[in-house]
N, C-alpha and C positions, 0 to 999 in steps of 0.2 A: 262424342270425341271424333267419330269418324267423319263426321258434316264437318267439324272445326276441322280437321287435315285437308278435306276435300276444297273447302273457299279459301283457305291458305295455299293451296299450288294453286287453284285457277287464278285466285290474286295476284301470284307469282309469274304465271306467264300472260297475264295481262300487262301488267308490268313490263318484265320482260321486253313484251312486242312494241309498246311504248318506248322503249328507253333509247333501244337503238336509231330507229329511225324518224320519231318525235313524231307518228301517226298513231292513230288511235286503230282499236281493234272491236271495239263498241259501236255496233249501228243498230238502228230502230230496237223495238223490245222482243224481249222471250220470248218464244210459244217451245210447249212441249208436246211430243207425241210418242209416241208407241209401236212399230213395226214389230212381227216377227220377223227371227233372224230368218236370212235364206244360205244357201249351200253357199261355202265361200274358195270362189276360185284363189290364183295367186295376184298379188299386185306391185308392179313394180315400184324399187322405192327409191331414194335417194342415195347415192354411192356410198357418202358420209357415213348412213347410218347403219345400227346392226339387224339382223333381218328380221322383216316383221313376221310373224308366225300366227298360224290360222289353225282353230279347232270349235268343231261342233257350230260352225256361223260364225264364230266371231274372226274379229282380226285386232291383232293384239300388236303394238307399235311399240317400239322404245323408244325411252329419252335420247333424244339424239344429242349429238356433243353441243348442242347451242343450249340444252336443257327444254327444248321444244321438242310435241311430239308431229315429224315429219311423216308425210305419206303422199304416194304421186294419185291422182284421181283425174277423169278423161271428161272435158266438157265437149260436146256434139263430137266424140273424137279425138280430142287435141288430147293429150296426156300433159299434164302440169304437175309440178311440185307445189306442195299445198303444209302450211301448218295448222293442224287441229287444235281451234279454238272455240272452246266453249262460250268462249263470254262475248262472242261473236254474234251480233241476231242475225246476219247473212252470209252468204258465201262471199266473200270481198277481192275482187280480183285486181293486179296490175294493170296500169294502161297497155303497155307489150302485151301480158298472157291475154287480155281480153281480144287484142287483137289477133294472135296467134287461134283461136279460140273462136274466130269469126263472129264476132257478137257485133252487132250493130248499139255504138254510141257513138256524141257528139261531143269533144273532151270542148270546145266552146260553146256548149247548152250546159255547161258543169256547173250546179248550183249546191249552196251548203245543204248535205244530206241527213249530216249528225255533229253532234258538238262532242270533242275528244280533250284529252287532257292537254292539249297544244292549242284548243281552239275550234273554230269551225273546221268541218271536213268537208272537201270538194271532191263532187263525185256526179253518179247517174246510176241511178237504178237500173236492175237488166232484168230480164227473166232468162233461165238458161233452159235451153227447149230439153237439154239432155246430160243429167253429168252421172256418171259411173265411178263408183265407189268399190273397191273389193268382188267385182264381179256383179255388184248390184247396181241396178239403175233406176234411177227415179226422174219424173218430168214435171219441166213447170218450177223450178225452184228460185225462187227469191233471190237476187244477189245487188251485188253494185261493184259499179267502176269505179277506184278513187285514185282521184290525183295526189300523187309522191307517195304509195303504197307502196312496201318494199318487197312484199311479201303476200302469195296468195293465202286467205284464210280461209280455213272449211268450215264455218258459223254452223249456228241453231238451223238455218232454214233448211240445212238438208242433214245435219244430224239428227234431229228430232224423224225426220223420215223416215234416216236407217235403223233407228232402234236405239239404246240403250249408250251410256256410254259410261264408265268406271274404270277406275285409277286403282292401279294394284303395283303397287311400290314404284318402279322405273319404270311402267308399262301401262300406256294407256288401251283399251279393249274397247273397240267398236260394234257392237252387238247387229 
């Protein structure tokens, strides 16, 4: 029962991230891994949202009013607003945040990277030398640039780094 709850919301905000802006939230495939948790500093969040609370490693995020779970996280520095998606295989950044972000791409080298429920997806792969999550940082992480992304997404390639992630009513928990 709890597996059927659990691919019902991610369904949900896959969906979701689909619906508004008719970009997909789906690139390359899963991988899982396993971190221990580490000490968790404070991390700033989105104004919108209500505040994220931290205990024993974790960071524990609410549904924000769009029904996404929001969280700001820092690539080589930059601080970005990001939404936590699971069914993400990469960290999926904006053309602006990537630039803001200093990441070296070429938006006219942009070739189809993944097929979404609109179609092909145009984008570029990146590797992000440094992103900071909750106090924790991890290097080397998988991501991509896509063109007409509305929204930065925090994928498998660097959740599976931090550890754990579980759904407890309104509240998503970052391990």
């Amino acid at each position: 029962m709890g597996r059927l709850l659990f691919f019902v919301i991610a369904l949900s905000i896959i969906v979701g991230l689909l619906a508004p802006s008719g970009t997909p939230s789906r690139m390359f495939r899963h991988r899982a891994a396993h971190v221990a948790p580490a000490a968790a500093p404070s991390v700033p969040q989105p104004a919108s949202s209500p505040p994220v609370s931290f205990s024993a490693g974790e960071l524990s995020i609410p549904r924000g009013p769009t029904g996404h779970f929001e969280t700001e996280a820092s690539i080589n520095g930059q601080s970005l607003p990001f939404v936590v998606d699971t069914g993400a295989d990469v960290v999926a950044l904006t053309v602006n945040d990537a630039r803001k972000a200093g990441l070296f791409f070429d938006p006219s080298a942009f070739k189809v990277v993944a097929m979404g429920a609109s179609g092909p997806v145009k984008g570029q792969e990146v590797t992000l030398d440094r992103l900071e999550v909750n106090g924790r940082t991890i290097e080397h992480v998988r991501g991509a640039v896509l063109e007409g992304l509305g929204q930065n997404l925090l994928g498998q390639s660097a959740l599976a780094q931090l550890g754990g992630v579980e759904m407890k009513g309104d509240r998503m928990v970052l391990r």
